[in-house]
N, C-alpha and C positions, 0 to 999 in steps of 0.2 A: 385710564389710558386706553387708547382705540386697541382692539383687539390684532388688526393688520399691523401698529405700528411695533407690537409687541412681539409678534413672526420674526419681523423682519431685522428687529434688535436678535432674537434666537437665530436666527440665520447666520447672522454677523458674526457673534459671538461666537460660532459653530465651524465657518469656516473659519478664522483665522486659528482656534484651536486645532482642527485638520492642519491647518497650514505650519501650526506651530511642531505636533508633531511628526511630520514628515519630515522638515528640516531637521528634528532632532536626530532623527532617524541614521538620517540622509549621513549627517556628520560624524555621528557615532559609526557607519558603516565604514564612512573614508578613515576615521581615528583609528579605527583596529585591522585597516590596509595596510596603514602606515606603522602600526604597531608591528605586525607580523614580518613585515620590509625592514625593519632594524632590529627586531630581535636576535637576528642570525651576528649582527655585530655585538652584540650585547654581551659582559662576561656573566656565566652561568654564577648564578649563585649572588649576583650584586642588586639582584633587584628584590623587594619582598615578597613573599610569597604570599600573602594576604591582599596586596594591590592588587584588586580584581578592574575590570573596564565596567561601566554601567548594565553593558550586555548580559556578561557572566553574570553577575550580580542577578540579576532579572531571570536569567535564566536558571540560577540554581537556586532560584526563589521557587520558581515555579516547580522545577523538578521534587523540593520539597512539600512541595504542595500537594503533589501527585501522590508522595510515599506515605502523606499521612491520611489521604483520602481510602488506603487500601483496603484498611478492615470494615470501613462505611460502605463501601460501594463492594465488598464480597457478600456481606450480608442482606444487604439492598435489591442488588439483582447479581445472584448465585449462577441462575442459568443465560443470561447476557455473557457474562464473565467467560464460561465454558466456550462460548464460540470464536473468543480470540486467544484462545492458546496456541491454535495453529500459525499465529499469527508472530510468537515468541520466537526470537534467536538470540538474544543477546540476553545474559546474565542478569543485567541489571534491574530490565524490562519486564514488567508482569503483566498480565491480560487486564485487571482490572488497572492499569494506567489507561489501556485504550478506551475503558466506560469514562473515566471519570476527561480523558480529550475529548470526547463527545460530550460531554454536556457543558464543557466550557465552551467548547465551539459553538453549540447552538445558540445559549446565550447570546456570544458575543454576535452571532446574525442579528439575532434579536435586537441587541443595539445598535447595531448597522442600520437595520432598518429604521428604527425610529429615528436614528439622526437623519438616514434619508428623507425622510418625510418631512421633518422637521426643516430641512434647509428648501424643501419644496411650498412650504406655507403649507401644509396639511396634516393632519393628525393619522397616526398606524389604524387602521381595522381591523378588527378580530381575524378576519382573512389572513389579511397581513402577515400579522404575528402570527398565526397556526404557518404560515409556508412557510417566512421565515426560521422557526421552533424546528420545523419537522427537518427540510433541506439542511441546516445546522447540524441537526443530531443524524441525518445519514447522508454527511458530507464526505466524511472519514471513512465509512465502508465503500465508498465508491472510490475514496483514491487508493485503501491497504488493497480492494477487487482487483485494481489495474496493476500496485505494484506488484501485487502476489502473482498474476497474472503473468509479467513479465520476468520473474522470478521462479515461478515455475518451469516458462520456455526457457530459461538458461541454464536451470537445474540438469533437464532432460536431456541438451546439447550438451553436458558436462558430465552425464553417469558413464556413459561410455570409457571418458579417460578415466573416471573414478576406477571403473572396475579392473582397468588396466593396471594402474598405480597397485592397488592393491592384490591383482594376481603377480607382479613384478613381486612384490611384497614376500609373499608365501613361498615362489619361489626358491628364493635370498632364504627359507628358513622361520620368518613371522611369525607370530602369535597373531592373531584374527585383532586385536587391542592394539597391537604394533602397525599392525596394516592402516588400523583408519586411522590411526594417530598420523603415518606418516601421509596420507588423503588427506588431511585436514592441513596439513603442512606446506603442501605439492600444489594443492587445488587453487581455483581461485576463489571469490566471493557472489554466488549465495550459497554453493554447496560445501563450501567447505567452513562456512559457519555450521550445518549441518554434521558434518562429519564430526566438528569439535565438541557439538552439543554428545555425540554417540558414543565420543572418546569419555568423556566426562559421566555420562550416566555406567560406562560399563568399569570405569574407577570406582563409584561409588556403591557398584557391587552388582548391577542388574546383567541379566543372561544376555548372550550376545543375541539369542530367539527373541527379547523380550525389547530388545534395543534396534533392533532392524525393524520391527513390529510397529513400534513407534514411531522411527522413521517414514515407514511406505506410508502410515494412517498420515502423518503432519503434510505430507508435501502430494499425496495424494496420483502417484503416480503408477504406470502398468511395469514399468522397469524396476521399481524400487518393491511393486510388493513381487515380482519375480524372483529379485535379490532374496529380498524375505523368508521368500516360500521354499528358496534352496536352500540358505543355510540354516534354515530351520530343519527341514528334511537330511543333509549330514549331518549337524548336530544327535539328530534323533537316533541312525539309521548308522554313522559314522560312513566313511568313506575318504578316496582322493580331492583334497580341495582344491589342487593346482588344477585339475580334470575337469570337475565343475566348473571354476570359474574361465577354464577357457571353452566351456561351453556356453556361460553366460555372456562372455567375450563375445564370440560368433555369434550369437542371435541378436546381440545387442547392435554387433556391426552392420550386419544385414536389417534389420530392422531401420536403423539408420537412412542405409542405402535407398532401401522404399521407401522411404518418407521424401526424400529426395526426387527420385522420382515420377512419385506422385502428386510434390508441390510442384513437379516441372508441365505436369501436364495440366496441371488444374489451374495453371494460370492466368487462361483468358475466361475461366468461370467467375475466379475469383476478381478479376478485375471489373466483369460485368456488375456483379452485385456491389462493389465501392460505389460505382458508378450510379444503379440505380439508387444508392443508399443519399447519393448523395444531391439528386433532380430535385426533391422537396426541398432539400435546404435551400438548393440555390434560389428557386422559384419564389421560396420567402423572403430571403434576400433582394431578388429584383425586386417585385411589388415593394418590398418596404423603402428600397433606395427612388419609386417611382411614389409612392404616397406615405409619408411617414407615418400618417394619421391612421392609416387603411385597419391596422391590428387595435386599433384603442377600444371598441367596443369589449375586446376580450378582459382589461382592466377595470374597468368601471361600474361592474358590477358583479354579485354572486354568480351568475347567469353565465357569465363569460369567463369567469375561473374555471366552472365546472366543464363547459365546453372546449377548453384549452387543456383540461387532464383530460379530457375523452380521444381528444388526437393527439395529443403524446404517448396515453396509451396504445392508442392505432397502429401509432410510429415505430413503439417497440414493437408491439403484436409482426407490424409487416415488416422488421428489420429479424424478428427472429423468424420469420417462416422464409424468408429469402435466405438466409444462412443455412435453414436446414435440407432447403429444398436444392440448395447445390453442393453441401459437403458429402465429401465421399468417405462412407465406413469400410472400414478394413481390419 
């Protein structure tokens, strides 16, 4: 059989399998719409408890999957493991789940791309597969980066009430346990998964020095190893804690207020530098919308891989000197 006509039967084959499961997808997504839209009419208790949807099913397949990949993948890579623990909030969730998403992710690039290729009439190159492999495997640190990212900014906008809540706390009479218990309570979410996590480690017996300690190192902030550094210091030294913390109250509120401030004035810097960040992209943009063809030399060869990581690294190099060269320290 001709080699082209054998593509083009894999092609066939390939798309309608896409096509098949999207639709499946597709319907499974509307079935557990419509699931959720009548369960509220539904009597509690009349339906079985074992009747999962396809989804569930798939999902707590894989979740199994993850729990038994744990002892493999801590003794595999020990020190990978270590960098997503900051990464932990929820009980259930271990840092080596996050190794063992990554390597199913990269994979599954990996087959992405081969099927891409495959519906293209062309075979993967070792190229290929290596960006494919690597993008895969650090797809997932660039999205935990961002959400951690944004997770942090909402931490920092939320210590202030934190520290309120809990000087309200002490006030009223508190135990320092009673206080973040009732933070964790009060708060909203991401820091008051926080709080739960501090409420729970000083239940199981650890110092409240050893538990705030923890805290500033996980979230990585100037307010929280402030917190830290106080009530490590009255613990130590004893002292008024309603005193202190409406001294960390005031600095925190003022603190606040400069940042404010200072985003107010730094706002035509900051919009300069979106602006500049964002000339190149457009520029690539027009050219490609005026010659689609204009970028292909960059594919078609070793040659032009490597020259296409040489300006992207560019890209970042002049996107972090433009950030550094207008942020303002304080």
């Amino acid at each position: 059989m001709d080699k082209s006509l054998i593509i083009i039967i894999v092609q066939i084959v390939l798309i309608f399998a896409l096509v098949a499961i999207i639709t499946f997808f597709i319907r499974l997504n509307d079935t557990i719409k419509l699931e959720k839209r009548i369960s509220k009419y539904s009597i509690k208790g009349s339906r079985n408890k074992c009747d999962k949807s396809y989804y569930d099913k798939v999902f707590d397949g894989y979740k199994l999957f993850v729990k038994k990949q744990r002892k493999k993948i801590n003794k595999l890579f020990p020190s990978l493991v270590r960098r997503y623990d900051k990464y932990v909030t929820d009980g259930e969730v271990r840092a080596t789940d996050y190794v063992t998403h990554k390597l199913v992710i990269s994979i599954l690039f990996v087959i992405l791309t081969i099927i891409a290729t495959v519906i293209q009439g062309k075979f993967i190159t070792i190229m290929q597969f290596l960006i494919s492999l690597i993008l895969g495997f650090y797809i997932l640190d660039i999205i935990l980066f961002i959400v951690n990212k944004f997770k942090k900014k909402k931490i920092e906008n939320d210590m202030l009430r934190a520290i309120i809540i809990m000087n309200n706390a002490f006030k009223s009479g508190k135990s320092t346990i009673q206080a973040v218990e009732i933070a964790s309570e009060k708060l909203s979410k991401p820091i008051s998964l926080e709080f739960k996590r501090m409420h729970q480690e000083m239940k199981y017996g650890l110092s409240v020095d050893v538990v705030f300690d923890r805290f500033a190192k996980r979230i990585n902030l100037e307010e929280a190893e402030y917190l830290s550094s106080s009530l490590t210091i009255l613990n130590r030294t004893g002292g008024n804690i309603v005193a202190v913390f409406n001294s960390i109250e005031k600095t925190l509120f003022d603190k606040k207020k400069l940042n404010e401030e200072l985003k107010n004035s730094t706002t035509v810097s900051n919009l300069l530098v979106k602006i500049l960040l964002f000339v190149p992209i457009v520029f690539v943009i027009i050219i490609y919308l005026l010659n689609p063809n204009y970028f292909d030399p960059f594919f078609e060869s070793t040659t032009g891989y490597v020259l296409l990581s040489i300006i992207l690294i560019l890209f970042i190099v002049y996107a972090y000197l433009l950030e550094r060269i207008v942020k303002v320290d304080y």
